[in-house]
C-alpha positions in Angstrom: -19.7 -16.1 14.0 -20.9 -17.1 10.4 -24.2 -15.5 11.2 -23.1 -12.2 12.6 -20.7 -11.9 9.3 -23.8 -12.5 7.3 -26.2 -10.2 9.1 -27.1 -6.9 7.7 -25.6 -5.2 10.3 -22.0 -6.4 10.0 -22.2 -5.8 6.1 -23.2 -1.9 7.0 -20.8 -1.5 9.9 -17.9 -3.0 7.3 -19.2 -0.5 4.4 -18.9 2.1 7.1 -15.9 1.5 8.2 -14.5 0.9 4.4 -15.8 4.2 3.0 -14.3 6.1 6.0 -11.4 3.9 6.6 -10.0 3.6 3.2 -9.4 7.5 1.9 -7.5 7.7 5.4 -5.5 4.7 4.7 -4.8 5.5 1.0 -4.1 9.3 2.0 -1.9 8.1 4.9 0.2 5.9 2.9 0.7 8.6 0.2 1.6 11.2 2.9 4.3 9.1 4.0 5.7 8.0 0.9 5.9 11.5 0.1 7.1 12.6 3.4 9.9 10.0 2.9 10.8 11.3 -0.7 10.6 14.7 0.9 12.8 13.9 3.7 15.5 12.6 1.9 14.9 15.0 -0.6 15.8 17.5 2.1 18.7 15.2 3.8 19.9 15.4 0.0 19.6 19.3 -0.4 21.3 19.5 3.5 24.0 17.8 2.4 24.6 19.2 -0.9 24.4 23.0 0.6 26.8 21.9 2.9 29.6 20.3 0.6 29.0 23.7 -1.9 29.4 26.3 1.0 32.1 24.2 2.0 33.5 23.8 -1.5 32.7 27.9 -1.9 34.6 28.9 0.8 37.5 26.9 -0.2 37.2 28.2 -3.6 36.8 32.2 -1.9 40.2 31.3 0.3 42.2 29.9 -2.7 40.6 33.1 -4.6 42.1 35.3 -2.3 45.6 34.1 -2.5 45.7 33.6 -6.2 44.6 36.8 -6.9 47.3 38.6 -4.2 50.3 36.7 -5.8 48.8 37.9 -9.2 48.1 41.3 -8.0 51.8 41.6 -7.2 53.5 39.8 -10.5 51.0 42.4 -12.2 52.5 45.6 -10.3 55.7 43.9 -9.9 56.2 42.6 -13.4 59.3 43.9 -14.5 61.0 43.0 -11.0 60.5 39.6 -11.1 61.1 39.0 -14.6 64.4 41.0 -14.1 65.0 38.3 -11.7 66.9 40.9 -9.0 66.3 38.8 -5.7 67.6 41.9 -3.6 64.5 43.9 -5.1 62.6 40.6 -5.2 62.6 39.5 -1.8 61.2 42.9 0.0 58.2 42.3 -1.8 57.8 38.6 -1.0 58.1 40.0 2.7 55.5 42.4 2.3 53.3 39.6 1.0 54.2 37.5 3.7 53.5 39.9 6.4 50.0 40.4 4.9 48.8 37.2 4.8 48.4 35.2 8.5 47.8 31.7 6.5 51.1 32.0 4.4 54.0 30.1 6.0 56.5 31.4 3.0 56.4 33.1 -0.7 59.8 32.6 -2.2 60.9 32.8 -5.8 62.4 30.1 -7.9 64.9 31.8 -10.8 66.0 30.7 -14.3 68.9 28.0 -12.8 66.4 26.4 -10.0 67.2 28.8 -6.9 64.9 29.2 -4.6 64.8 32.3 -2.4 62.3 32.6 0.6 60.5 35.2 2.1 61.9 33.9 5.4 65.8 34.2 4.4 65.8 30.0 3.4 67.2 29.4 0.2 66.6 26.1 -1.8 68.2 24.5 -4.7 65.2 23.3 -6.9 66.7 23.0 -10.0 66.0 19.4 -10.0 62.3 21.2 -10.8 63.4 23.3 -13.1 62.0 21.6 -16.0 58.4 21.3 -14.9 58.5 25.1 -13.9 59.4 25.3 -17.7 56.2 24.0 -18.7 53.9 25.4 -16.4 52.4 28.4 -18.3 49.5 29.0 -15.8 49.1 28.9 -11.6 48.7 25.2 -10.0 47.8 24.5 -6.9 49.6 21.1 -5.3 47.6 18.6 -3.1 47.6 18.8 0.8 51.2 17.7 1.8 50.7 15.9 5.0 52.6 16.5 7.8 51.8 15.8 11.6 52.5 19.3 12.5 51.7 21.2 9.3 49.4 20.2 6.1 50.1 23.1 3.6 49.8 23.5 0.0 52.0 25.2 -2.6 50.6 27.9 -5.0 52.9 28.5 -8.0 52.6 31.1 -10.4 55.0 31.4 -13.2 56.8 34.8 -14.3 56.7 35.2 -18.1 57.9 37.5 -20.5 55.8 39.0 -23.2 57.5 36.3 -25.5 56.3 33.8 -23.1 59.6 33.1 -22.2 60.7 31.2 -18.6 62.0 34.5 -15.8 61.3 32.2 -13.2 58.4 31.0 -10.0 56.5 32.9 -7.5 55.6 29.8 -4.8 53.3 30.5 -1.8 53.3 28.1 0.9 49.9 28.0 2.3 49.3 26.4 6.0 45.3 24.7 5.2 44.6 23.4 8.8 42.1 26.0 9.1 40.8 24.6 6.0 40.8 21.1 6.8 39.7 20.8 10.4 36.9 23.2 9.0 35.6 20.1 7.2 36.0 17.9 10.0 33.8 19.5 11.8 31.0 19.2 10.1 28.8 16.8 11.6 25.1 15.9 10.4 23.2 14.0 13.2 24.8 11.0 14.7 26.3 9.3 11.3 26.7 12.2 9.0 30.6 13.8 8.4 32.4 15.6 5.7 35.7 15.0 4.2 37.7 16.0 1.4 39.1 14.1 -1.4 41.9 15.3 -4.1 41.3 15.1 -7.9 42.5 11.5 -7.9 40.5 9.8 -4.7 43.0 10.7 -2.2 41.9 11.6 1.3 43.2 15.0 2.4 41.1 15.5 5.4 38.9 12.9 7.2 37.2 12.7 11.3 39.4 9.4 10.9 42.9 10.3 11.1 44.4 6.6 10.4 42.6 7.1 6.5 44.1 10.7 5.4 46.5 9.9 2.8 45.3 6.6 1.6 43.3 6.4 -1.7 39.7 5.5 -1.2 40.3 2.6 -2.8 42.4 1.2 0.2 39.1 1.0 2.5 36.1 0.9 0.1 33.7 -1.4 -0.7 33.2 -2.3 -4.2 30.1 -1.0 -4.1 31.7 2.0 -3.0 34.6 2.0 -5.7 32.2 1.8 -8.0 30.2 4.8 -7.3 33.0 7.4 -6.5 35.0 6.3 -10.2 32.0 6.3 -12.0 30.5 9.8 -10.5 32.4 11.0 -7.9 35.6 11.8 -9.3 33.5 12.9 -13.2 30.9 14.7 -11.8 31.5 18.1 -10.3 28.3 17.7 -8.3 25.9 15.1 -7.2 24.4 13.0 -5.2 24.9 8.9 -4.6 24.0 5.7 -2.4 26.5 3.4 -1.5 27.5 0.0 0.4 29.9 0.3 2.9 32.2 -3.1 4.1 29.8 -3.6 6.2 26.4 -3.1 4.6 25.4 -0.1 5.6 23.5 2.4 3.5 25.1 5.7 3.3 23.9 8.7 1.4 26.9 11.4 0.1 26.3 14.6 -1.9 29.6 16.0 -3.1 30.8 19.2 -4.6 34.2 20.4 -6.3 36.5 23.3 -5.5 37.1 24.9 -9.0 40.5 26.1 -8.5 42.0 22.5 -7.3 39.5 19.4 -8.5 38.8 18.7 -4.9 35.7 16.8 -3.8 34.2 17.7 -0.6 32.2 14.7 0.6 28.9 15.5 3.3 27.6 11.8 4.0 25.6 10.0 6.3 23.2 6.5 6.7 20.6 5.9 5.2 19.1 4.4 8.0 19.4 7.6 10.4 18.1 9.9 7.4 14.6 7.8 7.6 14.3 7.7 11.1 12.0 10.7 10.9 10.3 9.1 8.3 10.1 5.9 10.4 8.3 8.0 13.5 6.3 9.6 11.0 4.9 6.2 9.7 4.4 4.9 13.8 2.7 8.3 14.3 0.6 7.9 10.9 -0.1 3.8 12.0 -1.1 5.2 15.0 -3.3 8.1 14.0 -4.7 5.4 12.0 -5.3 3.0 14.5 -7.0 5.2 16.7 -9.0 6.9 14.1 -10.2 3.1 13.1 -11.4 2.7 17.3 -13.6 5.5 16.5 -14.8 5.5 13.4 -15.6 1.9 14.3 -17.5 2.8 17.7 -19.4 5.4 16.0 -20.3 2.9 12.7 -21.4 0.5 15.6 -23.5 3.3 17.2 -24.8 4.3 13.8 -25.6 0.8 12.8 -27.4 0.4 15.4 -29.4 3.0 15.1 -29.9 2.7 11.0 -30.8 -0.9 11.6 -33.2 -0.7 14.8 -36.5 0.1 12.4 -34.8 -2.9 10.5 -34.4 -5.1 13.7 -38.0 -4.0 14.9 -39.9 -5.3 11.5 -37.7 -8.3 11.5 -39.0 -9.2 15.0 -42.3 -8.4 14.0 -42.5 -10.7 11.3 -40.7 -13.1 13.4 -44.2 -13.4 15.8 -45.9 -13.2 12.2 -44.2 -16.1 11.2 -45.7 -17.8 14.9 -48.7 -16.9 13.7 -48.9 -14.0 15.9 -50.7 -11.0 14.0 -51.7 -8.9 16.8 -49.1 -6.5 16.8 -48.3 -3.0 14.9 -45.5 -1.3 13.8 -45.0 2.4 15.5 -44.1 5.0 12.7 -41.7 7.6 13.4 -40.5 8.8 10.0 -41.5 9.3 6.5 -38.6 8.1 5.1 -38.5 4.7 3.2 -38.4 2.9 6.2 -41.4 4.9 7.4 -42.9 3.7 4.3 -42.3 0.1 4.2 -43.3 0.4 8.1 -46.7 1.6 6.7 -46.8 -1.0 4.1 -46.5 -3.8 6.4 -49.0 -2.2 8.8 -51.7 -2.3 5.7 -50.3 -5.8 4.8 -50.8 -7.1 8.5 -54.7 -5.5 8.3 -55.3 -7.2 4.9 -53.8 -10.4 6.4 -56.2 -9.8 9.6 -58.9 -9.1 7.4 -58.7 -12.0 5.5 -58.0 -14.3 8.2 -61.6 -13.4 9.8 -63.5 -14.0 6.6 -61.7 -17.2 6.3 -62.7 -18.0 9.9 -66.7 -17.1 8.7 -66.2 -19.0 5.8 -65.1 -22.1 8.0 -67.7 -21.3 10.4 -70.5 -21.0 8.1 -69.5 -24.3 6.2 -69.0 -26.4 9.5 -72.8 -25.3 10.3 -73.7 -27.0 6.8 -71.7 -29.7 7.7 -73.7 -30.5 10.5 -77.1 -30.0 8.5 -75.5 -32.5 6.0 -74.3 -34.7 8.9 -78.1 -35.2 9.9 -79.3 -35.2 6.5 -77.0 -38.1 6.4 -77.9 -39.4 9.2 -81.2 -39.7 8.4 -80.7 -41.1 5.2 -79.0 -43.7 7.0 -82.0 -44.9 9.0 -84.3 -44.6 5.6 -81.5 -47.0 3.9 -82.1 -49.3 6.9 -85.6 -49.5 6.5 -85.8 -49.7 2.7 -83.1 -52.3 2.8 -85.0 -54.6 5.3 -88.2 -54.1 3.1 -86.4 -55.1 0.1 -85.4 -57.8 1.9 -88.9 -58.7 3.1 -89.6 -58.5 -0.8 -86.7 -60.8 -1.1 -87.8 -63.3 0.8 -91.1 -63.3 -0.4 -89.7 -63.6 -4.3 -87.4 -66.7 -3.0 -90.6 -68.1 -1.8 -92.5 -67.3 -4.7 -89.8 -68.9 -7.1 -89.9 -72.0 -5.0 -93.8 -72.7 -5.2 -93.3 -71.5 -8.8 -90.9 -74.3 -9.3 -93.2 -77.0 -7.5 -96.0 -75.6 -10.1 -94.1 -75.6 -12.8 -93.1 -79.5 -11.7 -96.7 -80.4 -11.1 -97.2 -79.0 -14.6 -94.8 -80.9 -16.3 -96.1 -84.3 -14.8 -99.1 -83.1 -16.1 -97.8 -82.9 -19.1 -96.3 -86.3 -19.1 -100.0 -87.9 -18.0 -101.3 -86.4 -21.1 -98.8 -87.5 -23.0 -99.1 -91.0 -21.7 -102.8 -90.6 -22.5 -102.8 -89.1 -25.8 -100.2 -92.0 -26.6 -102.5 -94.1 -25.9 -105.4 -93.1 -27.4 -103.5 -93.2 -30.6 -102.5 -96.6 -29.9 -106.4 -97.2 -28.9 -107.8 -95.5 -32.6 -104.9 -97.4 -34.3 -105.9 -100.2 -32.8 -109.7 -99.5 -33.6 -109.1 -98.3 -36.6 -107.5 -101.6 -37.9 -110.3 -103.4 -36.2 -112.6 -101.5 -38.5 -111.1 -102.2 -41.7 -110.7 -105.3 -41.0 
């Protein structure tokens, strides 16, 4: 294994597959990230045209109504701020006849009466002080009821003094309205409801939470988010916890006329499982794209590297001593080149391999000339060296008789000594004789 991952051919197959592998990968993972940015971008925008076409039609409906009870205060001034019930109520019919959503118009005068369109009469006077103080139209929250959720328009009937002449009321049945919201579905997960100004539900696919605050059921997470945005932004978009961890994603809009939100959420989860395919489809685009590219780096590795794998088992037999063989050339391109180089190298090496075999040759063949030379030096030695010692043998014997001569000499020597002593004793002797 550690050889193959060393070997030139791993090295280009792992560049190959790096250089095409790695703007696919890089361009993959971007793609997705963006794809995921761009489908909840999307999942956002879905949901936010949703609550403001909801929120828009609400607006258009509570539009209409305003403006016909405005309509007829403005035609009908002087009527209702003469407070004449028997000329108000025929026009309180006709508005009632015109309008399929209105349950009752009635009209509230200066002691708290209430006359409706519908022949009921109510004593409101206990309201009497708050229709004092209204100087524009309000609109009341949903009032719940298990047959009937309606709201209340109320438009106040002034002088030109601004003085109190009494209440126009419209009594407005809003099932339409709200079952309109609940059914809005986005994918599995994904509902609308509708909140009041202050966080209370008005309409929700979960009956058991209309009327509750959202504070009842939220998660603090949850709380958090619809105080801090929800109920102070007209519009927007935010991610929230829910009790039980899961991931939702609400955009929200406001009717104008009443301060409602209207809530379009979903999970998170379900708004990435696109984006979740798309990544298996991408992993597997690039898994598949990797068998390939792989296969063909292998194919083209092998063929880049077979000139390569042909001169390194070439110099593999030149490195056996083996320099018989040639490289075939069939390019001009570097490796052509360095093909043609080795070629000339392998000739040189040839070349000089058979001078060095005539050199060798040509000094063995003097080595044997010196050989005999030698050889015959040899026997010369032999015979000079027994007639030296021939000549030795003769000197020893020379030395020796030259001793015995040289002996004979010195007794010689002695005898004339012996005689010369005593002829000087003798002519002493004589000599005395003489003189005497």
């Amino acid at each position: 294994m550690k050889r193959f991952t060393v070997s030139l051919k791993f090295k280009l197959l792992a560049v190959l597959l790096i250089i095409s592998m790695a703007p696919l990968i890089i361009s993959t993972i971007f793609l997705t990230m963006k794809y995921d940015n761009a489908l909840k971008d999307s999942t956002v925008k879905i949901q936010f045209t949703t609550a403001s076409s909801q929120t828009e039609i609400m607006d258009r409906w509570l539009n209409t109504k305003i403006i016909t009870m405005q309509e007829a205060l403005k035609q009908n001034k002087m009527i209702f701020e003469s407070g004449d019930i028997n000329r108000i109520l025929p026009i309180l019919k006709m508005l009632k006849a015109t309008d399929a959503d209105n349950i009752s118009f009635s009209f509230t005068d200066t002691k708290g009466m209430a006359y409706g369109s519908d022949g009921v009469n109510t004593d409101l006077s206990y309201m009497l002080d708050t229709y004092k103080q209204q100087k524009d139209l309000q609109i009341s929250d949903v009032i719940q009821d298990p047959q009937l959720n309606l709201i209340i328009i109320t438009v106040p009937v002034l002088d030109g003094q601004g003085g109190f002449k009494g209440v126009i009321s419209s009594y407005l049945n809003v099932n339409v309205l709200l079952k309109s919201i609940g059914y809005i579905q986005l994918g599995k997960t994904g509902y609308a409801y509708l909140l009041s100004s202050n966080g209370t539900v008005l309409a929700h696919n979960k009956q058991q939470l209309i009327g509750k605050s959202f504070e009842d059921y939220a998660s603090s997470d949850m709380k958090q988010k619809f105080k801090n945005t929800m109920l102070k932004e007209k519009t927007g978009t935010i991610q929230y916890k829910e009790t039980d961890n899961t991931m939702m994603l609400a955009s929200f809009g406001t009717v104008s006329q009443t301060g409602w939100r209207v809530v379009v959420t979903g999970a998170t989860s379900e708004i990435l499982t696109s984006a979740d395919k798309a990544k298996n489809i991408a992993y597997l685009v690039i898994l598949l794209t990797s068998i390939a590219v792989g296969l063909i780096s292998l194919f083209a590795s092998r063929f880049l590297l077979k000139p390569v794998l042909t001169i390194t088992e070439l110099m593999q037999k030149v490195a056996s001593g083996d320099l018989s063989n040639r490289l075939i050339i069939h390019s001009q391109d570097e490796i052509g080149n360095l093909s043609r180089n080795i070629n000339q190298m392998l000739d040189s090496f040839s070349l000089m391999i058979r001078k060095l075999k005539d050199s060798v040759r040509l000094t063995a063949e003097a080595s044997d000339r010196l050989n005999l030379i030698s050889e015959e030096s040899v026997q010369t030695s032999k015979e000079i060296t027994t007639s030296v010692v021939s000549v030795t043998k003769g000197s020893e014997d020379q030395y020796s008789n030259s001793q015995m001569s040289a002996k004979a000499m010195e007794e010689i020597a002695e005898a004339i000594q012996q005689i010369a002593d005593s002829s000087s004793t003798i002519w002493s002797n004589a000599k005395h004789v003489t003189e005497t």
